[in-house]
N, C-alpha and C positions, 0 to 999 in steps of 0.2 A: 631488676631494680627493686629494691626492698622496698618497705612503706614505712612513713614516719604514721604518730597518733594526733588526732586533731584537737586541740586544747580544749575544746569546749564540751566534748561529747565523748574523748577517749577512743574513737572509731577510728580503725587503720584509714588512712586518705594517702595521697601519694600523687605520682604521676605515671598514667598509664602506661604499660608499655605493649611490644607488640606480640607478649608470651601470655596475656588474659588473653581467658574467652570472653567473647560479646554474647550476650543475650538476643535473642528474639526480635527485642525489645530496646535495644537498642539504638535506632534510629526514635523511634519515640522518646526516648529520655532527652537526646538531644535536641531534638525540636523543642521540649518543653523547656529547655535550658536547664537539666539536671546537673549537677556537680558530681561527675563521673569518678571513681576511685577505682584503683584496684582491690578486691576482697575474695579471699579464699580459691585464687587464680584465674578469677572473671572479673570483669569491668563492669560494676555496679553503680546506682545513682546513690549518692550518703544524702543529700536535700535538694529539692526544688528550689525553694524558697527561706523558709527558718527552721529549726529543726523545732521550736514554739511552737511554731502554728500549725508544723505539721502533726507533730506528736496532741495537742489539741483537738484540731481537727477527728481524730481518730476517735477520742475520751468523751466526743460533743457530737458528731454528724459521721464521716467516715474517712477514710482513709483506700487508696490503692495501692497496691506493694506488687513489684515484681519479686518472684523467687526464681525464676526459671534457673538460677542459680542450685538448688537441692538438687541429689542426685534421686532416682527413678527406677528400680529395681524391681524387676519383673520375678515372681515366685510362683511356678504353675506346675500343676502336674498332679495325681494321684495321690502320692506323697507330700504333696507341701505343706500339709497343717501339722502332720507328724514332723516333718526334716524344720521347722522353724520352730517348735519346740522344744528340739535340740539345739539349736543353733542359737537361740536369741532365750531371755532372761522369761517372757511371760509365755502364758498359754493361749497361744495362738489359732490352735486348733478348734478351741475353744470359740472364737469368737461369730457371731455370726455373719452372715452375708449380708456385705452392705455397714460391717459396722469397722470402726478405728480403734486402737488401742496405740496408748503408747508405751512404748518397752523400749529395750536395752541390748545391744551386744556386747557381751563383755569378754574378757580373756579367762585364760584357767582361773587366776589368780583372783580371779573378780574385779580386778580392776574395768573401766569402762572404754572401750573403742569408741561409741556413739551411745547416743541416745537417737531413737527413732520411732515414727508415726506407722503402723502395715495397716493399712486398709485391705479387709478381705472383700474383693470386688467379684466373686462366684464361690462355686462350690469347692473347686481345686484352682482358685488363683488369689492371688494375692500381692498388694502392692505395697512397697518399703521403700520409705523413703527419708533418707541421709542426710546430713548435713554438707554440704559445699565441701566445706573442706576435708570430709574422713569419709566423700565418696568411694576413690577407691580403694580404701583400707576396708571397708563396710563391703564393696563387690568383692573383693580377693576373699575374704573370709567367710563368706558365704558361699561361693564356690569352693573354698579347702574345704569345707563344711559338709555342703551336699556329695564331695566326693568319698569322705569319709563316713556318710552316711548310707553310700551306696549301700544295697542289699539289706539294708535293715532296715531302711522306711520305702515305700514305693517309689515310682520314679518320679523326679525334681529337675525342674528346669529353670534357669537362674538365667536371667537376659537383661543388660543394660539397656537400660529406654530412654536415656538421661540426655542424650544430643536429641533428640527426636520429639520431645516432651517441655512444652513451656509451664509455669504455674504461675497464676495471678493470683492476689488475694484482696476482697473487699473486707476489710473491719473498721465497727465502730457499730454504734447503736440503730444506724439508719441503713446498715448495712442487708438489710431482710428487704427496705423500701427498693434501695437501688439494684439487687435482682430481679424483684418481680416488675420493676419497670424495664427491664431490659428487653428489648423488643426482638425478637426470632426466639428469644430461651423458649424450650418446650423440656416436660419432663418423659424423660422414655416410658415406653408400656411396662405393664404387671404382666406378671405370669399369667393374667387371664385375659388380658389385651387390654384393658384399658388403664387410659392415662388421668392420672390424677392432674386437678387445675393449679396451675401455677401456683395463685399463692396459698391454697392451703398446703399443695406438696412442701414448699422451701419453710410454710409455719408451723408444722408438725413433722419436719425433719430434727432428731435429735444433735444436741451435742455429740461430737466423736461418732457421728456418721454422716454415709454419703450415697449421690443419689447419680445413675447413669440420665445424662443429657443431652442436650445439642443447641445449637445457637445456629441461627439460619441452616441449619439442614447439618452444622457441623457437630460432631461428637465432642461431648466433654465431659470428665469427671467432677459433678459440683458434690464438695463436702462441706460438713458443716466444723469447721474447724479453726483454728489458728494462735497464734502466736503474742496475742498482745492483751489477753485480760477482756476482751468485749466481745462482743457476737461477730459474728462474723465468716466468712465462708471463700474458702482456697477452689480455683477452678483448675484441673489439668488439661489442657490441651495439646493438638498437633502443633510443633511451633511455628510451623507455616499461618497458623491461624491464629495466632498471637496476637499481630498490630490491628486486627481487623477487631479484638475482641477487645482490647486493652481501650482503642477510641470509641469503642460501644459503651463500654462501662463509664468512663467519660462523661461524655456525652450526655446520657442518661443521668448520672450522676451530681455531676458540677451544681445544678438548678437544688441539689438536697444534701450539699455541702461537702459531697464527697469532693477531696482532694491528694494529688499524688505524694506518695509517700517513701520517702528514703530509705537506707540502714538505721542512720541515724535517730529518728521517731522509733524503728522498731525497736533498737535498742534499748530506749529509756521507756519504753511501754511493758517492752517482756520483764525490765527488772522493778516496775510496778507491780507488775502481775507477779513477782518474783518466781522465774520461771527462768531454768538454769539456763548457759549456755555453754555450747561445750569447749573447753581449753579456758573454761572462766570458775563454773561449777562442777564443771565434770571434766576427766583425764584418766589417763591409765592409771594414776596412782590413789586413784579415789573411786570406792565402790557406792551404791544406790543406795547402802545403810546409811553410809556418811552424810551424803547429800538429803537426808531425808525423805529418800525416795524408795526405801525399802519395800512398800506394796506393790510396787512393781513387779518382785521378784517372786515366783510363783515357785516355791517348792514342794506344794503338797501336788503339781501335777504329776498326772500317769501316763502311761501308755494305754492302748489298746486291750494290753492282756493284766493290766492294772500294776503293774509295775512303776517304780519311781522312774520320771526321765530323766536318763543323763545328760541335764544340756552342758553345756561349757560354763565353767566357773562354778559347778552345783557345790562342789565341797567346799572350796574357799567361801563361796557365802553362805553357806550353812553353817560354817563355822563363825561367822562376822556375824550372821543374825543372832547367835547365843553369845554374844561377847561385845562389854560396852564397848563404845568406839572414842580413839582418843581423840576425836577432833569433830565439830556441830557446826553444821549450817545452819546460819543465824540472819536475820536481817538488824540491820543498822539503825536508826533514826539519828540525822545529828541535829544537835541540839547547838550549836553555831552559824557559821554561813558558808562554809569552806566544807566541798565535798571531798570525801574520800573517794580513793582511784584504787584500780586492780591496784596487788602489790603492797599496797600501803599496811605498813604493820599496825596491828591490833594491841594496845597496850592496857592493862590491868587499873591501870587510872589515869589522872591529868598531871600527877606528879612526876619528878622530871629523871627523878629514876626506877619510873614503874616499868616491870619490866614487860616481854611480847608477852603477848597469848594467843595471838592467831595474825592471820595474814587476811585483807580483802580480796575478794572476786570480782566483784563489779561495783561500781559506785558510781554515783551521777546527781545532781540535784532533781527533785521530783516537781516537774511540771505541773502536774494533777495538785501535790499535798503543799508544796511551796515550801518543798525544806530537802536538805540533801537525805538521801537513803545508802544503803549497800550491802551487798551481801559477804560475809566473811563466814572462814572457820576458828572456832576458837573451842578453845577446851571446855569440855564439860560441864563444870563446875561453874563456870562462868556463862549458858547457855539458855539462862531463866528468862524468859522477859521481862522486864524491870531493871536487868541487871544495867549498871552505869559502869561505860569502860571508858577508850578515848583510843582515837587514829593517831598515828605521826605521818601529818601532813606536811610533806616539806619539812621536819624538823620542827614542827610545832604541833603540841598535844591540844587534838578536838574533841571534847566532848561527845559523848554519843550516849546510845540507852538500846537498849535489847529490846526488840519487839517482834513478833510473831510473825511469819510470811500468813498471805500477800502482804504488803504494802497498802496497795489498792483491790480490790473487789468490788467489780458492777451489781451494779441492783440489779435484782431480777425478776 
């Protein structure tokens, strides 16, 4: 059964059928009386309660998010800081133990498969991780990848982890309180046996890294990471040990505002944070220049013997980085009351035969600013901040104005 969009929020909703997967997590959404959806071919919660309070909750105190939904991709072996070099947009290799980066898979052509987080979690492993829905387009291609790599980088081992693997996420600003009140969290030993104390480990953990742990005697990968514009920190677990952590964090929580959180909150937070999504700002037919995400894209890396690396897509974005691009990711402000939706064309003024100049990605009213936002492409010339265009909303021309991503940015 397909899914209709939900008028208020644009998030796929629907009725579930019996071809999603369920989460972990699962029976907890429904005890809390979550409003279940189908999304990216799992049964996800889109709100609790309001997608106000909850998207609030997040920007004020905290928020909980299941993802157990992303997929989990195991990259280990001799070879894997060289074979994901090749295979993915950044230098990988490069990064250290213990830290995240976010890169890219892209095609020859540069277009974008995913966009994706790899946590290097040792010396020779490393962990990648998907989006929901270009899970296994992102596993297939890494495996064509490492097999093509064969004999040229050392040995690589590619292991789906994604049925085996839940992820929670706490954000929002109280989000550091509600860890270190979490009762059984202990942080794993150093290299030289001892353990650092809770809360200075999780307050001297950086952005885009992460830390090996355990919660009552159980393993868990705590990073410091996530998805919505605010602090906050993504836990990986077995998913057997899901419900036991997910009412821990609760629990602990609830008393410091933390509150459960749907798709829907995550959605109008990440396009605060103006922070793309993929099939929204990113798709195969749009490379990391466009979306203004071209630092991603590491071309000056090498290999071993100092040579350029061939990864996938090198020529075509070397070619795209020397060459303007006919189309700008821009955020929106509108200056009415009436939001713009993916799709909705971008027109040149408010007059009534002004013609397109780009099309939106995301749009939504902004909870946080109290006015609608959105992310669009539009050409060039028209991509200044300041610039004053207008949406066709339903057939009727909305004022708007060009302004700079993020939208929103927390104090720090």
């Amino acid at each position: 059964m397909g899914t209709t969009t939900d008028a208020t929020t644009g998030t796929p909703t629907g009725t579930t059928t019996d071809s999603t997967r369920r989460s972990p997590l699962h029976d907890e959404h429904v005890a809390l009386g979550g409003t279940l959806v189908p999304f990216a071919g799992w049964t996800m919660p889109l709100r609790y309660t309001s997608d106000l309070a909850e998207h609030t909750a997040v920007r004020t105190a905290a928020g909980l998010f299941d993802l157990s939904h992303m997929g989990e991709i195991v990259v280990e072996g001799p070879g894997a800081g060289a074979f994901l070099d090749r295979a993915l947009v950044g230098a990988l290799s490069a990064l250290r133990v213990l830290g995240a980066r976010y890169t890219m898979l892209c095609r020859e052509d540069g277009g974008v498969l995913d966009d994706l987080v790899v946590y290097r979690t040792g010396d020779e492993a490393y962990l990648v991780v998907a989006n929901a829905a270009n899970h296994e387009v992102v596993l297939a291609a890494l495996r064509e990848r490492a097999a093509a790599a064969a004999g040229v980088v050392g040995e690589v081992r590619v292991e789906d982890r994604s049925a085996a693997t839940a992820l929670v996420a706490v954000q929002g600003p109280r989000a550091l309180d509600v860890l270190v009140a979490l009762p059984g969290l202990v942080l794993a030993a150093g290299p030289d046996g001892s353990v650092t104390d809770l809360p200075t480990g999780l307050a001297v953990l950086k952005y885009y890294a992460c830390l090996p742990a355990a919660v009552d005697g159980r393993p868990v990968l705590l990073a410091r990471t996530g998805y919505t514009g605010e602090d906050g920190f993504e836990l990986f677990c077995d998913a057997a040990d899901a419900p036991a952590l997910w009412r821990a964090l609760l629990a602990v929580g609830t008393p410091l505002g933390l509150v459960p959180a749907g798709l829907a909150a995550r959605d109008s937070l990440r396009l605060e944070a103006g922070m793309p999504l993929y099939g929204h700002e990113l798709d195969t037919t749009t490379t990391p220049f466009e979306a203004g995400l071209g630092r991603v894209v590491r071309l000056d890396k090498v290999d071993a013997a100092g040579e350029p690396v061939p990864f996938v897509g090198r020529e075509a974005l070397a070619a795209r980085a020397g060459s303007a691009p006919a189309r700008v990711l821009v955020g929106l402000e509108g200056l009415g009351r009436r939001a713009a939706r993916e799709g909705y064309p971008v027109l040149a003024s408010a007059a009534a035969d002004a013609p397109r100049v780009g099309t939106v990605t995301s749009g939504a009213p902004s909870p946080t600013l109290g006015r609608p936002v959105a992310m669009a492409y539009v050409t060039p010339e028209l991509s200044a901040p300041g610039t004053e265009l207008a949406v066709d909303v339903r057939g009727r021309p909305e004022p708007v104005r060009v302004v700079a991503l993020p939208f929103y940015r927390r104090a720090r």
